[in-house]
TIRO-981134 format. One record per residue: residue in three letters; x, y, z of N, C-alpha, C, O in turn. Coordinates in pm, whole numbers, plus 50000, padded with zeros to 5 digits. Each point is the difference from the previous one (the first is absolute). Layout:
// residues N
ALAXYZXYZXYZXYZ/...
//
This chain:
// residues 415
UNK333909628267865500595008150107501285006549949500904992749958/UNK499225019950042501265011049979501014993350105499804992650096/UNK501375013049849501034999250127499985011450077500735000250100/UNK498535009949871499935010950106498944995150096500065003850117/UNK498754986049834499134996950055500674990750121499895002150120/UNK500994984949802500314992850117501425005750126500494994850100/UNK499675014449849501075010350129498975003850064500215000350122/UNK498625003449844499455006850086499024988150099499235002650093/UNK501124984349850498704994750091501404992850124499684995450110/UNK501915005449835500884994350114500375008250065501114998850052/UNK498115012649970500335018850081498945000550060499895007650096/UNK499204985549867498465007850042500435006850172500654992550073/UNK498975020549977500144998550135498424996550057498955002649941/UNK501224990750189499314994250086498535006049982498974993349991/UNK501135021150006498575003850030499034997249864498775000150002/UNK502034997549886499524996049843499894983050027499384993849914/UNK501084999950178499804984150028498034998449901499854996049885/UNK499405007050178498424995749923500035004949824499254995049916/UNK501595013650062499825008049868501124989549909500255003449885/UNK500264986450159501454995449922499134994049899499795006649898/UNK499474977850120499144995749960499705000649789500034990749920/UNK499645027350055499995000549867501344996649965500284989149949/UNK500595020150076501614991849947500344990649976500614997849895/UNK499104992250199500364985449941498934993449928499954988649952/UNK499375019050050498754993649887500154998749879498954999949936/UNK502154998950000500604995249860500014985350024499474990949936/UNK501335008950184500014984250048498674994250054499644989349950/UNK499765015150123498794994450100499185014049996500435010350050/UNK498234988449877499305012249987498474996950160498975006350026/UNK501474985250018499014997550110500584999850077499344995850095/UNK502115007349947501055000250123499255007250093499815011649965/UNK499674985350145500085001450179500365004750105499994991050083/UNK500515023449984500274995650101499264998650101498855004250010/UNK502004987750104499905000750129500805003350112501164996049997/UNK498425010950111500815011550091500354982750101499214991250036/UNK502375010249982500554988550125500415010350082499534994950102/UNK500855013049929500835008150113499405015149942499225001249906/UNK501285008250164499795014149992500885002849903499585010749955/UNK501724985449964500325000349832500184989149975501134996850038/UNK498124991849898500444988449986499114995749949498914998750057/UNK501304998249837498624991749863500394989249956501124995649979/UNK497244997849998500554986749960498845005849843499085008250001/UNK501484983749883498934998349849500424989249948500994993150023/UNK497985005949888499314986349957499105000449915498925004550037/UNK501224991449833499325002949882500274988949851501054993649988/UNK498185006149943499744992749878501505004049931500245012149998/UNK500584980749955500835005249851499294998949875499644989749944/UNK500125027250006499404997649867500595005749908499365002849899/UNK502345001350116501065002549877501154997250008500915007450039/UNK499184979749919502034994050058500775008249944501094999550057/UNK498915010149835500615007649948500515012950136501165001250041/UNK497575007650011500215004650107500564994050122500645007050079/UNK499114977749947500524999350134501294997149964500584995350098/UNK500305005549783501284993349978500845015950008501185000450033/UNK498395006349950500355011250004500045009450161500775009450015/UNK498224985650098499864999750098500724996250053500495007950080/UNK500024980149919500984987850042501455007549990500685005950084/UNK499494991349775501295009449976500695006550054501204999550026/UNK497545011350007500265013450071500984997050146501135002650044/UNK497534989750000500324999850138500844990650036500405000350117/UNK500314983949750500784996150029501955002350061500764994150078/UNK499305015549849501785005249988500604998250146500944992550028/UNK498265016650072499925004350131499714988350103500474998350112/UNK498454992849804499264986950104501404993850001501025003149939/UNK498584982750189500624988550009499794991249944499804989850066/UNK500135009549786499374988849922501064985949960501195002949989/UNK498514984649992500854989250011499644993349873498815000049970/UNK501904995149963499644992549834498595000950003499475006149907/UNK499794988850185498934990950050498285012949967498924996149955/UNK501395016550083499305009650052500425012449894499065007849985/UNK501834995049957500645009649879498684998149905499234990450004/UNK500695020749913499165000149870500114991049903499174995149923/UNK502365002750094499914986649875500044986450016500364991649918/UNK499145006450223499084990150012499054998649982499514993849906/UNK499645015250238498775004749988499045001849860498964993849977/UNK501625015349945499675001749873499644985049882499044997049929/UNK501944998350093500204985149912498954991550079498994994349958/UNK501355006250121498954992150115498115001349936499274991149957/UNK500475024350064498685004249936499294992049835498904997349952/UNK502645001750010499634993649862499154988350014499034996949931/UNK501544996550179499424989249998498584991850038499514988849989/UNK500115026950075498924996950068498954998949915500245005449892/UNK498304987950120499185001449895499025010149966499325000649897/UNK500715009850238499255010749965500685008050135500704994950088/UNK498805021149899500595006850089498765008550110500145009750074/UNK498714981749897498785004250065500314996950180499885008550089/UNK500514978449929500014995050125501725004250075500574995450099/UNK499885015949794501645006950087499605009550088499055006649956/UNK501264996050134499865013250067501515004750028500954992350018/UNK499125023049980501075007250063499935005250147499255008750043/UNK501384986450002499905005150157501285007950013500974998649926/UNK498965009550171501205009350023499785007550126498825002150029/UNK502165002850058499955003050096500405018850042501205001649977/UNK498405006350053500495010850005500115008250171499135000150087/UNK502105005549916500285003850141500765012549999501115002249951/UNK498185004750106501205015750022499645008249868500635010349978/UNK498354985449933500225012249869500324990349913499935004449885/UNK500554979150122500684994649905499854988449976499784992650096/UNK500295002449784499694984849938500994994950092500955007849990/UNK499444978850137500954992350043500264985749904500994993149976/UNK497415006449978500044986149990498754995649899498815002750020/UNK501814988649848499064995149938499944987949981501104994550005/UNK498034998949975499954983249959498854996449906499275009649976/UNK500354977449958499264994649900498714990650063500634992850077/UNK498355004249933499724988050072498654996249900499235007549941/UNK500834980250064499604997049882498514993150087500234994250106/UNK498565006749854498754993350085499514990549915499665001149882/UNK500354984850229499674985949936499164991450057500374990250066/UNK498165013549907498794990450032500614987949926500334999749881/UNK499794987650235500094988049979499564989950055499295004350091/UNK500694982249910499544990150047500864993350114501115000749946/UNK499014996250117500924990550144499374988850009499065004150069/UNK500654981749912499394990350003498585008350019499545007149910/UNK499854991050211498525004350038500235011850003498945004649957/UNK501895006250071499835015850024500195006149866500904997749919/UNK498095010450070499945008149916500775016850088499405006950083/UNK502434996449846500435012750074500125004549885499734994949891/UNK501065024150160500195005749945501085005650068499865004650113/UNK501174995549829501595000949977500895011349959500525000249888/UNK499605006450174500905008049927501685001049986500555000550110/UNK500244999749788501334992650002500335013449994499245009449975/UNK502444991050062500775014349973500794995049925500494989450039/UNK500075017349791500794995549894500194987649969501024994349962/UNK497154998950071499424990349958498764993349934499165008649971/UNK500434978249995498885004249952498994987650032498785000249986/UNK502184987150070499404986250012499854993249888499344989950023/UNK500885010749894500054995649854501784989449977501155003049970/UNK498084984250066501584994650005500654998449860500974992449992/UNK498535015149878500734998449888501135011849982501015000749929/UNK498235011450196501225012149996500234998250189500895006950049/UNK498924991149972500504997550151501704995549975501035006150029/UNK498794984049921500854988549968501565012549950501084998249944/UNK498445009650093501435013949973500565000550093501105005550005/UNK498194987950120500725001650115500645018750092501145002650039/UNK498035003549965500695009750063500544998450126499454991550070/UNK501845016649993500175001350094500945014450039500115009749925/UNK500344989150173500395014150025499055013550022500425011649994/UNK498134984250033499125004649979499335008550126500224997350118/UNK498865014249833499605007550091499715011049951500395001549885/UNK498785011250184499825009949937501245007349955501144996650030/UNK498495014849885501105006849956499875014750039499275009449966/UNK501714988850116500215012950142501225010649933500904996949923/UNK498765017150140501005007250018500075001950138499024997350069/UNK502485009150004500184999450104500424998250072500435008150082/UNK499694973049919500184993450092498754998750078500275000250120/UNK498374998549855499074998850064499144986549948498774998650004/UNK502314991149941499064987950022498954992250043499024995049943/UNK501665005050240499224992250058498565010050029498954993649997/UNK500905022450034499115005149976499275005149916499015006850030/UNK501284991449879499254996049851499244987149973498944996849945/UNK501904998350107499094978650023498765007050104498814998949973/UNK501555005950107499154998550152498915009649919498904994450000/UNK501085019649926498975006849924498844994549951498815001650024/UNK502134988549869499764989549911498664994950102498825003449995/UNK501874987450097498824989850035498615010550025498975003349942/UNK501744999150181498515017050027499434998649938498934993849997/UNK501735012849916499335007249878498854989149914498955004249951/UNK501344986650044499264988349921498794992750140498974993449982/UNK501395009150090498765001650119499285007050006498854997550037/UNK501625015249924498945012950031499285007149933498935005750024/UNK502134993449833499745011449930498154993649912499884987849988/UNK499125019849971498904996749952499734989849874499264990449984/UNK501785017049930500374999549865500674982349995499554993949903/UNK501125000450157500924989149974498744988449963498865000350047/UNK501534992649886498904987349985499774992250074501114998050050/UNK497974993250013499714989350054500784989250014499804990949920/UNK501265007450181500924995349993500374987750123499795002950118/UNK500734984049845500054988750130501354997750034500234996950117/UNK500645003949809501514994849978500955013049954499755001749880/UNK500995005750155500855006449954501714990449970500654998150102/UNK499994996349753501084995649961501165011349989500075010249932/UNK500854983450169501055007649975501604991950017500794997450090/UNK499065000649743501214987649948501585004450016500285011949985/UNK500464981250038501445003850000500115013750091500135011549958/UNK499784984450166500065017550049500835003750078499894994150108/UNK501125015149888501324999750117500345003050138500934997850078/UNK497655009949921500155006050141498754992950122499695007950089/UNK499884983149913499114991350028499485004550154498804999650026/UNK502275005250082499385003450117499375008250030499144999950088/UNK501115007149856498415014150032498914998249938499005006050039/UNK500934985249850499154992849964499124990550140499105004650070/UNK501344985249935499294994750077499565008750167498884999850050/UNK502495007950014499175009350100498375006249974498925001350058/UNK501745001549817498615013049982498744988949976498885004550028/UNK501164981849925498884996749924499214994750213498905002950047/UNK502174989950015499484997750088498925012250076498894996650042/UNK501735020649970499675006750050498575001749923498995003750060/UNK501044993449813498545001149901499134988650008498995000749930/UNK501214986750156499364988849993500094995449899498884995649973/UNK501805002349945500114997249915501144984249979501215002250011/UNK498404984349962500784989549984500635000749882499615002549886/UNK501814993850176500714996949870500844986449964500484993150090/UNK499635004449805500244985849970501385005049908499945007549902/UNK501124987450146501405005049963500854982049973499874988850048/UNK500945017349854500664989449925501755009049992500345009749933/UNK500484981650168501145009150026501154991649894500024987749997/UNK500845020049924500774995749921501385002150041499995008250092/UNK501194988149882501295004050053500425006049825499604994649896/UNK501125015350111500355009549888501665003849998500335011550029/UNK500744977949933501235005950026500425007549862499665000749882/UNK501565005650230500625009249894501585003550021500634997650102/UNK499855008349785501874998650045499955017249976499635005449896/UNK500835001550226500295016850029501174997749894501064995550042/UNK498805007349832501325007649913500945009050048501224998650002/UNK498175010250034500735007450061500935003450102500955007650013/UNK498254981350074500684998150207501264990149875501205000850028/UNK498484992849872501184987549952501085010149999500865001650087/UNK498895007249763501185009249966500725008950125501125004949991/UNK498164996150105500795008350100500774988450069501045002850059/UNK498574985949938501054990950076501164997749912501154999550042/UNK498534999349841501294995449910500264988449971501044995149956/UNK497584998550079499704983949948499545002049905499485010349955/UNK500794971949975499214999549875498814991950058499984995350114/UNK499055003749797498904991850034499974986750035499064994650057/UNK502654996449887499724987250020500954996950144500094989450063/UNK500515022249962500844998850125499305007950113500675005450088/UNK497344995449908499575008350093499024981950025499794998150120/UNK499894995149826499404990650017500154988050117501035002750061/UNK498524988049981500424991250104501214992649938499995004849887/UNK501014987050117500904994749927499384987349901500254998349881/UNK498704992150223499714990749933499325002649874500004992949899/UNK499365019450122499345002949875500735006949864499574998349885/UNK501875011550159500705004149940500574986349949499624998349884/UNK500994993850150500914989649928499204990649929500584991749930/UNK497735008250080499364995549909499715003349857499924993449896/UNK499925022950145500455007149835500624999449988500134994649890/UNK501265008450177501225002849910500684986449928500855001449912/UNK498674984150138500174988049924499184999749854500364995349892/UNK498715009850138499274996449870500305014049907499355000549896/UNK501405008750126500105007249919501414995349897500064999249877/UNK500934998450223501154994849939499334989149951500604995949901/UNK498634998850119499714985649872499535006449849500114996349883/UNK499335015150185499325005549835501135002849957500454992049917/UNK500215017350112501395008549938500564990849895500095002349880/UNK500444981750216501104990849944499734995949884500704998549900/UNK497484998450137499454992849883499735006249901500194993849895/UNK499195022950093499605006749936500655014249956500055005549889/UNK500434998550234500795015149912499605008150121499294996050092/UNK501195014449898499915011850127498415003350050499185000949910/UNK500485000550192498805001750026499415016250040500275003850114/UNK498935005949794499825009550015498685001350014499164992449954/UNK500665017550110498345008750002499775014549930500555010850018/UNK498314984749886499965014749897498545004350036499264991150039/UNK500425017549954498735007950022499835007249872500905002749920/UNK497455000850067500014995949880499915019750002499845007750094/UNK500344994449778500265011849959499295015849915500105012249996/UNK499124975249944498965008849962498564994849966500424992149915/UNK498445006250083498584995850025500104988349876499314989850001/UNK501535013349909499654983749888500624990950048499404989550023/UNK502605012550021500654990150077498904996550162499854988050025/UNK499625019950052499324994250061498884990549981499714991850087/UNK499645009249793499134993949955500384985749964499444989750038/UNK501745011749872501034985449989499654992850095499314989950012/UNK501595020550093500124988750105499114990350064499954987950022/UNK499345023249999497864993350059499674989849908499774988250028/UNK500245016449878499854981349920500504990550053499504989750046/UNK501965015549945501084983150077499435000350091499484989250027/UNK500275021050061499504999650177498454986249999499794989950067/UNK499625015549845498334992049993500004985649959499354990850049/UNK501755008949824500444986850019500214991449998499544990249943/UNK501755012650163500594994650118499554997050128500394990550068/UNK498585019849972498604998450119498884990849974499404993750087/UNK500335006149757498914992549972500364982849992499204990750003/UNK501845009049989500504982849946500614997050136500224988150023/UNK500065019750060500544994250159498654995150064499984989850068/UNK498585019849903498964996850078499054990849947499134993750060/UNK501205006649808498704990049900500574983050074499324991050049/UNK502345010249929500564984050076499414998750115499494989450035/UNK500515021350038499624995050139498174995349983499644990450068/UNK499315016449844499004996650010499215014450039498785001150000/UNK501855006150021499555013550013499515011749897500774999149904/UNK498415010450074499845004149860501305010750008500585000449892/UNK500055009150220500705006649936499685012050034498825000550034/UNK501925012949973499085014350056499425006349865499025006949974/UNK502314986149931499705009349858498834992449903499985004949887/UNK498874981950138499464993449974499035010549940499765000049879/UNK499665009750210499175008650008500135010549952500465009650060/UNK499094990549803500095014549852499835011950103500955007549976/UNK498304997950128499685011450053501365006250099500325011750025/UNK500264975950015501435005350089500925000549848500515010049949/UNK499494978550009501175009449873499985009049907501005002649934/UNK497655004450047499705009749962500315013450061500265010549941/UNK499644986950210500005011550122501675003349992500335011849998/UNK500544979549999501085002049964501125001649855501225001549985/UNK497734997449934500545005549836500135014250022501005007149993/UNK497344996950045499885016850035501325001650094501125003249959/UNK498524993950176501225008350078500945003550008500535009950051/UNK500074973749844501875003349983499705007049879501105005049979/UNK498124999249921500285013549886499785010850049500625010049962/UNK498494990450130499715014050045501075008650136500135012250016/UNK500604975050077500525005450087501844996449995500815002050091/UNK499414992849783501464997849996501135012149996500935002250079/UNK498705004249814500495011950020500465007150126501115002850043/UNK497544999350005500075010750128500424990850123499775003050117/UNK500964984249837500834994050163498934988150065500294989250050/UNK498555016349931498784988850060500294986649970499534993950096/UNK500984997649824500654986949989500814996949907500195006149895/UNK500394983050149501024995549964500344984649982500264995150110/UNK499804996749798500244985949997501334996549964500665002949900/UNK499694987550242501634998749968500164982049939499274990450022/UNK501925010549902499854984549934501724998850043500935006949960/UNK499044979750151501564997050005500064984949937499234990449998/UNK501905012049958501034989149936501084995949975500735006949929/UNK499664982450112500854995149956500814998249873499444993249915/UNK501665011050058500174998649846498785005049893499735011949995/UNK499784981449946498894999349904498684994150101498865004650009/UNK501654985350050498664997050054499015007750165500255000850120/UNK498715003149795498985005850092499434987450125499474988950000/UNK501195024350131499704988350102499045004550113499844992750098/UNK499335022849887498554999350007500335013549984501085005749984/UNK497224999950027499545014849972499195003750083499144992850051/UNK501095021749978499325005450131499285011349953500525007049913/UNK497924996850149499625011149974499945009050112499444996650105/UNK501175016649877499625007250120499255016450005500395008749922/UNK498954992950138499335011650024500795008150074500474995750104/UNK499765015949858500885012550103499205010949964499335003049902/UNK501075004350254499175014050008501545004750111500604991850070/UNK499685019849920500665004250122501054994250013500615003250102/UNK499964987849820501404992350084499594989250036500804991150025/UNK497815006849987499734988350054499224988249892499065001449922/UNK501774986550113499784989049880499014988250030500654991950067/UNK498255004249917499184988849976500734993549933500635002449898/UNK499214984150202500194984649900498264998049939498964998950064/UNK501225001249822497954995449955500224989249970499714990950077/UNK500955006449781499964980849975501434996949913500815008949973/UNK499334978649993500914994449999499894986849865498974994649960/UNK502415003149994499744992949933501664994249961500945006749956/UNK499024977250081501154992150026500584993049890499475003449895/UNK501324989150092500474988449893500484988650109500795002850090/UNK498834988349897500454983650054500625000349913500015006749897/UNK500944980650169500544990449901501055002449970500394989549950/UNK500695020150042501215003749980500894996450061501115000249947/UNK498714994150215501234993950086499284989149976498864998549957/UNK502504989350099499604990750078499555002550105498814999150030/UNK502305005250056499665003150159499875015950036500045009649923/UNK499814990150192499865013350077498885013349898500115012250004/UNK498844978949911499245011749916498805005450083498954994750037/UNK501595018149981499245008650106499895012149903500555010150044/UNK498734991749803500545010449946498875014550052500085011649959/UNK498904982550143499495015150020500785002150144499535009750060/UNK501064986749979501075006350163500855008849859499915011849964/UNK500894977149982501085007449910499625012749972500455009950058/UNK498214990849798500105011749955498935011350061499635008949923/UNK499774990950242499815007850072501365005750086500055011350050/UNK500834980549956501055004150094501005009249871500725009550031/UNK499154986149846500915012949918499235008249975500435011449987/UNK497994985849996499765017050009499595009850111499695011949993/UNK500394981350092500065010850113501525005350051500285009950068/UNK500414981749884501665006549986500145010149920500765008950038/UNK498604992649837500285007249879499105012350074500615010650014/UNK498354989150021499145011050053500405004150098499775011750028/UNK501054979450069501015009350090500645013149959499725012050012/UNK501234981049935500905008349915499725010549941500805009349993/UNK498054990949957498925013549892499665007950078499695011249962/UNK500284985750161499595011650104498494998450051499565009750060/UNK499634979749925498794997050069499855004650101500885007050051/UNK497704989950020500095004950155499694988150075500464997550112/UNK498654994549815499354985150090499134992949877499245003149909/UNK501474983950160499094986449884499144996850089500324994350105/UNK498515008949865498774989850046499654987049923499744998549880/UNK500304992950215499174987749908498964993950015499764988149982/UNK499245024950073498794998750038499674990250070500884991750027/UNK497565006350029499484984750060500164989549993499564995749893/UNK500794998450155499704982450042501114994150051501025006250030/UNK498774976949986500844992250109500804988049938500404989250043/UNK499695019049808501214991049924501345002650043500445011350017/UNK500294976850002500984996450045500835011149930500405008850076/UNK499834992049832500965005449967500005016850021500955007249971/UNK497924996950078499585015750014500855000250159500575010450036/UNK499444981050025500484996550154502134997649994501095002150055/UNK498154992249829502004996249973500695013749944500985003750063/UNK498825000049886500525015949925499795016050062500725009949987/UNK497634987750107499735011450067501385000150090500584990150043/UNK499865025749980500725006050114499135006250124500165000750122/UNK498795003749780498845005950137498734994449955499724995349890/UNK499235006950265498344994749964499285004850050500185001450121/UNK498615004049819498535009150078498894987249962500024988649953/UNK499125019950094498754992349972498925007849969499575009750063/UNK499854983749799498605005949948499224992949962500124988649956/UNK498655020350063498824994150042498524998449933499335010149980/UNK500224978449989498895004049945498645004750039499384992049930/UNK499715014850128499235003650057498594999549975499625002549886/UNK499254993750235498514992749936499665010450070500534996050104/UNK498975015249929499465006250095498224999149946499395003549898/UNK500144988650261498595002450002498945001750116499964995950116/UNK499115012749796498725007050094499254989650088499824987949984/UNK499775021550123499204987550098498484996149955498955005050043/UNK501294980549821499184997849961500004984250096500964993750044/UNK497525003349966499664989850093500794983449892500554989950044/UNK499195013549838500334989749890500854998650066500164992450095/UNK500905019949827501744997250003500004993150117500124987849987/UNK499785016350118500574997550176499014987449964499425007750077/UNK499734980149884499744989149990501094990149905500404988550015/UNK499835021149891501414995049898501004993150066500274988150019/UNK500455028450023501324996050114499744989950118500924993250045/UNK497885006150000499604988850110500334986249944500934993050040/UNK498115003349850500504988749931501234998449957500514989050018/UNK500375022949907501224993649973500894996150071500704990149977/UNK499415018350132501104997650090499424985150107500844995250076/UNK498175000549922499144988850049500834989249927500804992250053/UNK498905008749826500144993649859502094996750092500424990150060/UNK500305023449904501004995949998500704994050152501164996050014/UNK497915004550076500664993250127499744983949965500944992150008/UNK497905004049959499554987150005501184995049879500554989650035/UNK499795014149871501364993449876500994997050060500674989849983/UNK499615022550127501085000650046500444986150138500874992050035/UNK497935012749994500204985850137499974982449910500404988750031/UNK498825017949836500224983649933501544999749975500604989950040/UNK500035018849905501674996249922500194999350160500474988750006/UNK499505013950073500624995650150499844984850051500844993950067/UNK498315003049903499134986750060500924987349864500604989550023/UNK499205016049877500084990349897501905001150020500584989450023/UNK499965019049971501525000850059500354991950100501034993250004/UNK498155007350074500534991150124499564983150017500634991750065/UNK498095006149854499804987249924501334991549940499834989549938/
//
């Protein structure tokens, strides 16, 4: 695909909507449409040139709302991993004359104990050796501001349109905007099986306009918990700084110390570890060479004096910073050793200061995401499924399944 080609397929006007089709056929030469409204298309087609759709992407990224998670140089890295690109489809949404909205969805005939479904994930694949990447922040990739009607296309569109595959389960992992989601699936009959996460984060910015620092925006009990164990490092060890790393080999350094330091905290506990798995530390050799440069990440290493008292990796797009993973040192205090509060609380000071816009520290209900968050949303993981007689026998049993456990831990409690 030319770049005159792909201007012309993010211009197409409305009445060329059926004619777009060859254009993106660098990317998807069997692309689809289907008419949702009087200008409003939904397509859906095979990827049969990652070369073209990266170039597609591109295009239409600059302008989109894209999040570490949904950018090309995820997405892209992501593809690597997959084992073939037969079962990808490109879906994309068009309204008014214009591409709004594209996404990935990957189709996965699989097994469920007795059910034999078929699955389709968005910037996923069910494959827990690349799953295990964890996306979030996730969702189509809109221009606009037309999210939630781009989701709502989306579903339609995968209802209606001829072309989409045979499908029981639509996955939609880490996703931010979750309520128009579930409106619309109800209005489609459609059940959904949702897994709600709490996601905090510290507004950088709302900080710097107050004229706080980060450890004087915190609850106190939690402030005077770092700030004890920091003066223990200092006394014992030497001034305590946060460096970010600088250029893709010092980042690379660091990721070593980062892996580990992650790997020997989790092997003690009995755990294998995130970096156990050659395919995630591979996924991230590529990313931090390919996206250091251009701002996409950054690994910060704080310490004390000489001694390293953990390492952080983070993903940025926009100002905005992912916590991804982490990697600690025990053993340096006697008391008060809290060294991931410590060296999350200096580098989100240091990234204050740099002019950030917001630390996310993504999903879950670790204590310490609760102790450090200033603010909290919630995201969501999403099961959406068709009115198959199975499924609706599934959900019968499980939720059966989970009343009867539940009245036992009640019964046996009060024993």
């Amino acid at each position: 695909m030319t770049c005159a080609e792909e201007s012309a397929v993010l211009r197409a006007p409305a009445r060329d909507a059926p004619r777009i089709a060859p254009l993106v056929g660098g990317a998807s030469r069997d692309l689809i449409l289907h008419r949702l409204g009087p200008e409003q298309y939904f397509a859906i087609g095979r990827v049969d040139d990652v070369d073209a759709l990266a170039r597609l992407w591109t295009a239409f990224e600059p302008e989109a709302d894209a999040t570490p998670f949904t950018a090309w140089s995820w997405i892209g890295n992501w593809i690597r991993e997959l084992p073939n690109t037969a079962q990808l489809h490109l879906a994309l949404v068009q309204d008014r004359g214009a591409i709004v909205a594209i996404g990935l969805l990957w189709f996965n005939p699989c097994r469920r104990r007795m059910l034999r479904l078929n699955r389709l994930h968005l910037h996923e694949c069910g494959i827990p050796e690349i799953d295990c990447l964890c996306i979030e922040c996730n969702g189509l990739l809109t221009r606009g501001g037309v999210r939630s009607e781009a989701t709502a296309a989306l579903l339609r569109g995968l209802l209606e349109h001829p072309g989409v595959p045979r499908w029981d389960e639509l996955v939609l992992p880490g996703f931010d905007e979750p309520a128009p989601v579930r409106t619309l699936a109800a209005d489609l009959r459609l059940a959904v099986d949702e897994r709600l996460m709490p996601s905090h984060f510290v507004d950088l910015a709302a900080l710097r306009a107050s004229g706080k620092s980060y450890l004087e925006a915190l609850c106190s009990k939690t402030r005077r918990k770092i700030k004890a164990a920091m003066r223990d490092y200092e006394q014992r060890y030497g001034r305590l700084e946060c460096e970010l790393s600088r250029d893709p080999d010092e980042a690379g350094r660091f990721m070593a110390e980062l892996m580990a330091l992650h790997q020997a905290n989790w092997t003690a506990k009995g755990q294998p570890g995130a970096f156990a798995n050659p395919r995630f530390v591979e996924f991230h050799r590529r990313f931090i060479q390919a996206q250091h440069e251009r701002g996409g990440v950054r690994v910060a290493r704080v310490r004390a004096g000489e001694q390293v008292v953990g390492l952080l990796y983070f993903l940025i797009r926009d100002g905005v910073v992912a916590f991804y993973q982490s990697g600690y040192r025990f053993g340096l205090l006697d008391r008060h050793e809290i060294p991931g509060l410590v060296a999350i609380a200096a580098a989100i000071e240091q990234l204050r200061e740099q002019g950030f816009m917001t630390f996310e520290f993504l999903a879950g209900k670790q204590q310490y995401k609760s102790e450090l968050g200033l603010g909290c949303r919630e995201r969501s993981w999403l099961v959406l499924q068709r009115p198959r007689i199975a499924l609706r026998i599934e959900r019968t049993a499980r939720e059966w399944r989970r009343r009867v456990l539940a009245r036992w831990r009640r019964n046996a409690a009060a024993a």
